[in-house]
C-alpha positions as CSV (number, residue, x, y, z in Angstrom):
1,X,76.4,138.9,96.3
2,X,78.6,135.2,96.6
3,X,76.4,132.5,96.8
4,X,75.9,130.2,100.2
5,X,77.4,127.1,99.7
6,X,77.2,123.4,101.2
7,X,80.0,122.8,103.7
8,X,82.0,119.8,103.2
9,X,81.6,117.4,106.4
10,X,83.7,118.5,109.9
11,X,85.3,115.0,109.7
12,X,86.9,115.7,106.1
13,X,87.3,119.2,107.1
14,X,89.5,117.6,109.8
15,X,91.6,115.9,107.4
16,X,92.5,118.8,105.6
17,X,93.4,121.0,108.4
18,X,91.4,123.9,109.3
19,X,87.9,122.9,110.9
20,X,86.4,126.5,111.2
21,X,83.8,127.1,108.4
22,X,85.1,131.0,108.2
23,X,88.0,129.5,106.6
24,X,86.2,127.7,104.0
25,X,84.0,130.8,103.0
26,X,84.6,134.1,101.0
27,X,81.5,136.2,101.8
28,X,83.0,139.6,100.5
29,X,83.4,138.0,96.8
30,X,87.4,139.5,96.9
31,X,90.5,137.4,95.4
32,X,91.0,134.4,97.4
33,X,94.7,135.3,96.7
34,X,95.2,139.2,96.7
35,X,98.3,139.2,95.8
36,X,97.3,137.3,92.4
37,X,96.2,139.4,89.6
38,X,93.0,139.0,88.3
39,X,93.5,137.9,84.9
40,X,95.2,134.7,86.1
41,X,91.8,133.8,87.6
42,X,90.8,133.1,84.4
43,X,91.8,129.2,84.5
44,X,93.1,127.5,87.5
45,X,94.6,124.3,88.5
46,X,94.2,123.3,91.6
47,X,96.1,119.9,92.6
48,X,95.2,118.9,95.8
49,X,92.0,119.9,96.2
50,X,90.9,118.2,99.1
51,X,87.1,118.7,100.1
52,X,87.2,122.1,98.2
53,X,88.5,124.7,100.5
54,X,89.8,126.9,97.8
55,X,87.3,126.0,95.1
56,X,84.5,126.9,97.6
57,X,85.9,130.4,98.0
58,X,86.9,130.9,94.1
59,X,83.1,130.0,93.6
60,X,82.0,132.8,95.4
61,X,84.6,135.3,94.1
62,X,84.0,138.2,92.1
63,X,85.1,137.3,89.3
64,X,85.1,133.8,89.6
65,X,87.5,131.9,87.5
66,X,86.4,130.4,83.7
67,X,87.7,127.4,84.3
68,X,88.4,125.4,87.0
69,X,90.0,121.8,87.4
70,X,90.8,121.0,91.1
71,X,92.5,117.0,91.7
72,X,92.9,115.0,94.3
73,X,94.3,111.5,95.5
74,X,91.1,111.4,97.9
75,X,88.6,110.1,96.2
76,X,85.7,110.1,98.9
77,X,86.2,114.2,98.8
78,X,86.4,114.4,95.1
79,X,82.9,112.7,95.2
80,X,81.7,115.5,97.7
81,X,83.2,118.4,95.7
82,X,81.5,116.9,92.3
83,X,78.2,116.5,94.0
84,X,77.9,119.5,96.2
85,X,80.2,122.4,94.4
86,X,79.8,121.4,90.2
87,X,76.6,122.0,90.2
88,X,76.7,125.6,91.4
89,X,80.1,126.6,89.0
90,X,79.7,126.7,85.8
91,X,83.2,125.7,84.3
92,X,84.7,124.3,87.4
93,X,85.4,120.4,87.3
94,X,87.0,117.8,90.2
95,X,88.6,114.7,89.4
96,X,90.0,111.9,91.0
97,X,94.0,111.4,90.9
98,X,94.1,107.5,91.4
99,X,98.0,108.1,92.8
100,X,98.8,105.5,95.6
101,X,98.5,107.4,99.3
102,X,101.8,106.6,100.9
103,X,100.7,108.0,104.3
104,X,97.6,105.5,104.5
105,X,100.4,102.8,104.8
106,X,100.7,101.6,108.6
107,X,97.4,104.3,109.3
108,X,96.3,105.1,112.9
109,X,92.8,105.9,112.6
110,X,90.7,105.2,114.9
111,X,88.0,102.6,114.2
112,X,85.0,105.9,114.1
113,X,87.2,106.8,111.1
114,X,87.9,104.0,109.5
115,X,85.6,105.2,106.9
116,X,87.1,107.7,105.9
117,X,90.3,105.4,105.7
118,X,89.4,103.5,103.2
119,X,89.0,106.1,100.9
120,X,92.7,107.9,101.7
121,X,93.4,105.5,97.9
122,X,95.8,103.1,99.9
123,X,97.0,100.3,97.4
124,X,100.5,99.4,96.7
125,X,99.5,98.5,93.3
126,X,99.0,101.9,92.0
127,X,101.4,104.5,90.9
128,X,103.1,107.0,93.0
129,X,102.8,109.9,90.6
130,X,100.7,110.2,87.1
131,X,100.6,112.8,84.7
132,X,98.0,115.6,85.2
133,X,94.7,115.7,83.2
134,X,95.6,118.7,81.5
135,X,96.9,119.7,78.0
136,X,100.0,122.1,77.7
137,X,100.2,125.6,78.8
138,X,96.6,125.5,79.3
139,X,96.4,127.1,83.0
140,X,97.3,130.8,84.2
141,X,97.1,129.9,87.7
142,X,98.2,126.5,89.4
143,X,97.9,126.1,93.2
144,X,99.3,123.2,95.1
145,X,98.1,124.1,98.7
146,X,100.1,122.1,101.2
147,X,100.5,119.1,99.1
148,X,104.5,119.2,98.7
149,X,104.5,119.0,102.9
150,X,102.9,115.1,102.1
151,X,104.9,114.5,99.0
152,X,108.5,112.5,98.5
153,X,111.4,114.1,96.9
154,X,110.5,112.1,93.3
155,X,107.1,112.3,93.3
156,X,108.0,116.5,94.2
157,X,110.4,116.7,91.1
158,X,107.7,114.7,88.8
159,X,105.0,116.9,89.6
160,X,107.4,120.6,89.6
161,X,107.7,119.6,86.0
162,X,104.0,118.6,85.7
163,X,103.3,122.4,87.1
164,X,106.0,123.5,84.2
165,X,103.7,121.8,81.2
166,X,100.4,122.8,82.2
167,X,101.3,126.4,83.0
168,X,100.7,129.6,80.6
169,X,103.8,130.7,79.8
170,X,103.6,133.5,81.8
171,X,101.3,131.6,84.2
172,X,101.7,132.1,88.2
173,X,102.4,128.6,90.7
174,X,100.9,129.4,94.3
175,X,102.5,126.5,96.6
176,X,103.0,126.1,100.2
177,X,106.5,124.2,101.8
178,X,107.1,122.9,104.9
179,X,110.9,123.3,105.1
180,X,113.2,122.2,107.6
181,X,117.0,122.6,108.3
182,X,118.6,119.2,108.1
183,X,121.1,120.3,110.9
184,X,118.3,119.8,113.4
185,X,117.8,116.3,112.4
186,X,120.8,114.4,113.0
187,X,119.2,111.4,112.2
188,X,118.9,112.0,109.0
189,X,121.5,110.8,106.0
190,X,123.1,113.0,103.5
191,X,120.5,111.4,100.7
192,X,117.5,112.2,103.1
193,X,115.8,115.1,102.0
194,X,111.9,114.4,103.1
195,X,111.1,113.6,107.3
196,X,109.2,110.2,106.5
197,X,109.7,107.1,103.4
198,X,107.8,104.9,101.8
């Protein structure tokens, strides 16, 4: 029987997306992913982890995965997901991707959240993009749930090859896109390939 879990916070629950705690939850133990064999369970990557939305429900997953390394930019979640999550996984670990958040920049948050901006890693003095904390080929499954939707073009291409190194060579990538038709945007230049810049 999967194991009841803490529930990360509604306010950073709200930052990811989805608020309703079914969707953070995996009570039947099934793959989070059906579609996903089993085997490549084994080790996953999961870059942009946010407050733990996937890991929660690979956690309680029959079988859960070996190894787990989820990352993200965010480093007030990464604290939540190390303190509340790590202790119940064996094998599952969540670090903190000190990459520069270019969507804190010019921020509208409300002053009840200005909290939680401060820990969106704004800072013009850190990089855009770094290389993941993993060794080569050493993941069968990498997931990069809506993170490309928030990403530039570079930073996109940097991180597709990142995906590429860390990747068993017959490894599976599970993304999400937000695409778009450029003829509907007529404000946009032939070199414009992303809806917002830095």
């Amino acid at each position: 029987m999967p194991i009841t879990l803490p529930l990360p916070p509604f306010e950073m629950r709200q930052l990811v997306g989805p608020t309703d705690p079914l969707l953070f939850d995996n009570p039947s133990g099934h793959l989070v992913f059906p579609d996903v064999p089993v085997e490549a369970y084994e080790s996953v990557f999961d870059f942009g982890c946010g407050c733990g939305r996937i890991a929660r429900m690979l956690i309680q997953q029959m079988p859960r995965p070996h190894r787990y390394v989820g990352i993200d930019l965010h480093l007030g979640m990464v604290r939540w997901c190390q303190a509340n999550l790590e202790p119940y996984a064996e094998g599952f670990k969540f670090l903190h991707h000190n990459v520069r958040n270019i969507s804190s920049r010019g921020s509208c948050f409300s002053k009840l959240k200005q909290h939680l901006y401060d820990i969106l890693n704004p800072g013009d003095h850190k990089p855009t993009k770094l290389p993941f904390p993993a060794s080569d080929g050493s993941f069968k499954l990498v997931i990069a749930w809506s993170v490309f939707t928030h990403s530039l073009e570079e930073q996109t291409v940097y991180y597709l090859k990142e995906v590429s190194h860390i990747l068993y060579r017959d490894g599976i990538f599970l993304s999400t896109w937000f695409l778009f038709d450029k003829l509907y945007f007529p404000m946009m230049q032939e070199f414009q390939n992303a809806l917002f810049d830095q």
